[in-house]
N, C-alpha and C positions, 0 to 999 in steps of 0.2 A: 501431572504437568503443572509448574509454576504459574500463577496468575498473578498479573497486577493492575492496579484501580487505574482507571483512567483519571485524572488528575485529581478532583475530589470528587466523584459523579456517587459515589459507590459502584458503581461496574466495574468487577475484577475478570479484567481479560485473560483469556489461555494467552501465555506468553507466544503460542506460534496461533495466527489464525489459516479460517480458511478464503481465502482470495479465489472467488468466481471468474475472474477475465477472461476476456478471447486466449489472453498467449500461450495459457498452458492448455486449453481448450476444453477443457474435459466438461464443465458445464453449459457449454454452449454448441459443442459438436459430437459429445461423447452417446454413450446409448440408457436409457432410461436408468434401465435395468442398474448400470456401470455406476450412476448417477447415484443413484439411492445406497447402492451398497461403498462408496464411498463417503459419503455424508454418514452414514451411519457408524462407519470403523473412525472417523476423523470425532465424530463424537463421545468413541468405546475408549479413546487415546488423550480426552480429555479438553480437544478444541470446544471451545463455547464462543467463539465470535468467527462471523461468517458476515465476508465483505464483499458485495453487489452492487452492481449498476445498472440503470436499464441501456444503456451503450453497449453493454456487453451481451450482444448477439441480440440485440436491437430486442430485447426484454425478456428472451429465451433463457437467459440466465436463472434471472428473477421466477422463471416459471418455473425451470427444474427444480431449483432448489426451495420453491412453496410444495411443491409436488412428493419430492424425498421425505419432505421433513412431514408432510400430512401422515404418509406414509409409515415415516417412523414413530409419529407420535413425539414428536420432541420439539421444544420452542429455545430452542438457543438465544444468545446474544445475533441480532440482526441489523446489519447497515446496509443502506443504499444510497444512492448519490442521483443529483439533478443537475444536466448537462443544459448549460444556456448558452444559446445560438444566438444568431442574426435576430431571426424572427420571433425572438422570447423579447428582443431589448423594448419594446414598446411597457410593456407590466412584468417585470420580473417576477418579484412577488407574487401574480394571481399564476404565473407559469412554476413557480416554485412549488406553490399548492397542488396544482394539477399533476405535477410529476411524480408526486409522493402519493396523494392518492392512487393513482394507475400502480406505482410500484407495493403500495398496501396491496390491489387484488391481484396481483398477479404473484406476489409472496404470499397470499392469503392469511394473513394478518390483521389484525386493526393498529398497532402502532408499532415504528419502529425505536427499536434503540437508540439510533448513532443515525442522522441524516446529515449527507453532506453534500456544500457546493463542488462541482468536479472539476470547476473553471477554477487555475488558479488567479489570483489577483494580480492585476498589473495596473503601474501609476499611469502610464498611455492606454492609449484605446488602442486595441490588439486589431482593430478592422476586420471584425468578425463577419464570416462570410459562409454559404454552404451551413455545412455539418460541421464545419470545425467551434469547438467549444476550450479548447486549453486555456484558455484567460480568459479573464473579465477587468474590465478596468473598475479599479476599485473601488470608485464613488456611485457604481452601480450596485454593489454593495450597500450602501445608505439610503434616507428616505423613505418617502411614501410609499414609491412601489420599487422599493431595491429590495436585493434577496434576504437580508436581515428581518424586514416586514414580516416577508413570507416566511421564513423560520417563525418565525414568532408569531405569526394566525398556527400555524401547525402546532405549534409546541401550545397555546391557549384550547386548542379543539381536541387536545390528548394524545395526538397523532404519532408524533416525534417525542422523543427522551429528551436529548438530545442532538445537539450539531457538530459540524464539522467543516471544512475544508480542503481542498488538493493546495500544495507546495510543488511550483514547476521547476523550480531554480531562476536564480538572477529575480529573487523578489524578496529578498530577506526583510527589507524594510517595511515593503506591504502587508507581508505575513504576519511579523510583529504590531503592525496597525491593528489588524484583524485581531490577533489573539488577547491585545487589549483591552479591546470592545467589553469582556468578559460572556461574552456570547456562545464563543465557540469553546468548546470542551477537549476536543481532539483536531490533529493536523498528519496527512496523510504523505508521507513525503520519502524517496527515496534513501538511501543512506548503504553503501557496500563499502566493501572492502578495495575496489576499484573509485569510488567516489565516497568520499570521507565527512563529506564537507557540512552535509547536514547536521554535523557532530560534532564539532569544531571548528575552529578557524583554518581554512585553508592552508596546508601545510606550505612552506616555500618550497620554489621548484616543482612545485605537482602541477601538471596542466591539466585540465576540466574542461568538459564541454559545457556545463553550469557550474555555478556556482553555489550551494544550499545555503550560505548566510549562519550557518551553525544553530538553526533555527529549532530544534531538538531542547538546546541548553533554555534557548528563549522559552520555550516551551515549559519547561520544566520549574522555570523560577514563576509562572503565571499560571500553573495548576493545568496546563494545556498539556493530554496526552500525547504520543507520537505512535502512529501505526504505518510500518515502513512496507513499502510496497514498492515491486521488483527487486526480491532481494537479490535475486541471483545474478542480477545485472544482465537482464533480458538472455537469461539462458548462458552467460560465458563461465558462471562460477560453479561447474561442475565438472566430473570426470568425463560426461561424454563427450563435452567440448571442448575439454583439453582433450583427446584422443582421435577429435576429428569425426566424433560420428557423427551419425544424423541423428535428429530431434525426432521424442515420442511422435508419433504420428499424426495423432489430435494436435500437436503442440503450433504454434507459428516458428518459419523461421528465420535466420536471422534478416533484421532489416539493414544493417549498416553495405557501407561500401566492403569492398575486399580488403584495402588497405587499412579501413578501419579496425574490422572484424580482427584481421589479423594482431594488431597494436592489442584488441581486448583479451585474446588469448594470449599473446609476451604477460598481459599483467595476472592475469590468473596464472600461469605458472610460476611468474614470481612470489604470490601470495601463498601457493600449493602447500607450503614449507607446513601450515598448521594445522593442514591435512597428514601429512605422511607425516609427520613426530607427533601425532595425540590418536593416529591409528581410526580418524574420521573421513568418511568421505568430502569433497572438497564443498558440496553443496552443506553437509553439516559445518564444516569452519566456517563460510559466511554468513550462518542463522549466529554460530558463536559468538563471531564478533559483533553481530547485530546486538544479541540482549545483551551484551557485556555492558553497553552503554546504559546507566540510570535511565535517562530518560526516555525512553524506549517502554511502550506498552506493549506492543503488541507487532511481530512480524508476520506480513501476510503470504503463507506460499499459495503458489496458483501449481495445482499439483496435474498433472495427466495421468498418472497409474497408482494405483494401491502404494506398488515400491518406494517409489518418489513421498507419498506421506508418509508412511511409517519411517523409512528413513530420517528427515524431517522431525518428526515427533520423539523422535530417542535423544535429540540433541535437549530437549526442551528444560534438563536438568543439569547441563555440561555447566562444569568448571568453570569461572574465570579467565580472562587471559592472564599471564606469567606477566612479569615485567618484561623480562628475553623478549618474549612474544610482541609485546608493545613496541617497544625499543625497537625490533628488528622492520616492524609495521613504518614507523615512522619514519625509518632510514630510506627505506622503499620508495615513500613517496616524497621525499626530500628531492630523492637522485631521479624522480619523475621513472619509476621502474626498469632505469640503468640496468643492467646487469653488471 
């Protein structure tokens, strides 16, 4: 499998990682046994970066895959992420600390590779409340006890390689603040074939529920990696769900309304086309057009069965897009996936 460095870190990521989350479930609901012998064939097939959070099945994640990997004897590329709430806003930084330690022992580890903020930045105060962590306003970010501090006691104590970030959309400006700092090394941020935008400039005529700021390119000219996470656009860029089936079992599903859902499926069939003319499955055309873009280090799938990775991992040396293929890509979201 292809690797490429994250901006100038020296870490050369597998072009496809593996993504621990609830939605595809498998590290956080799957069976031990299941666990290990998929971490083990995802590493036989060349994946070296394995992305975690302790959010993700409230640290379960973090434990199976410390667990597999004792198991197999193997220390890959490792990230995890620190969720900041309500009750973190007093010391960011000494909650920074805290989180990353917990997530050292429960990956049993002493240091990770790739530590990242989960909140993305926002120039307002998100009025964070509960468990919700998606934002952080961004001057919480700075100072004495903003999360940059706390990166930086962790990266001084060994702990962390490097940092990172989450990209929620409609924060282009903030993101690029952050990745100036030179602080951060990688940025975690969506990017499909249904949402284009992290990759360029919003096409005309295409409507978005976000907006991504093309923040990819920004990335790319500041030595700031890109590790694209939901590629599949929460499950609609496959053949199951063009066909209507149901979702792996482990898997979550979907969250939108009906009329939503439905609008996600018109655009996956629209996009099908470089599925059935390159003889891929349609989940393999959306990793395609992922790496096709330079600035793209690494796409993370969040897999639930053996099938779903190995499928996945055969794309990881695919072609190019055509021009055709371009051209016709762009037409699509011009005419906002018209038929």
């Amino acid at each position: 499998m292809r690797r490429r460095e994250i901006g100038s870190t020296g870490l050369d990521l597998s072009v496809i990682g593996f993504g621990c989350g609830g939605n595809a479930g498998l590290m956080v609901r799957g069976e031990p046994a299941e666990q290990t012998r998929m971490v083990a064939r995802a590493l036989e097939l060349g994946v070296n970066y394995f992305d975690n959070a302790p959010d993700y099945g409230a640290g379960r994640a973090e434990e199976a895959l410390g667990r597999a990997l004792k198991e197999i004897g193997a220390r890959p590329y490792l990230n995890s992420k620190v969720e900041i709430r309500a009750r973190d806003l007093d010391d960011v930084a000494a909650h920074v600390v805290r989180s990353a330690e917990e997530s050292l022992k429960r990956l049993q580890v002493d240091r990770l590779d790739v530590f990242q903020i989960h909140n993305g930045p926002s120039l307002r105060d998100p009025g964070l409340s509960g468990e919700v962590y998606t934002q952080l306003q961004i001057e919480r970010f700075f100072g004495p006890k903003g999360a940059i501090e706390g990166l930086e006691r962790l990266r001084r104590a060994g702990k962390i390689r490097f940092a990172g970030f989450i990209c929620r959309g409609g924060d282009g400006p903030d993101v690029v603040r952050l990745m100036d700092t030179g602080v951060f090394s990688i940025v975690n941020v969506p990017y499909t074939l249904l949402n284009p935008t992290a990759g360029a400039a919003k096409p005309p005529g295409l409507t978005v529920k976000k907006d991504f700021g093309a923040v990819i390119a920004h990335g790319r000219a500041r030595a700031v990696g890109a590790a694209i996470y939901s590629p599949l656009a929460g499950g609609y860029l496959t053949d199951d769900a063009l066909r209507g089936e149901a979702r792996h079992p482990l898997a979550r599903g979907p969250r939108e309304a009906p009329q939503i859902s439905e609008r996600y499926r018109h655009m996956a069939q629209q996009v099908s086309f470089l599925a059935r003319e390159n003889g891929h499955t349609l989940a393999q055309a959306a990793y395609r057009f992922i790496l096709d873009h330079p600035g793209v280090t690494t796409a993370l799938g969040g897999f639930s069965s053996l099938e779903q990775l190995e499928d996945i991992a055969a794309i990881g040396e695919a072609a190019p897009l055509r021009e055709d293929e371009r051209q016709r890509l762009q037409a699509l979201w011009e005419r906002d996936f018209a038929v």
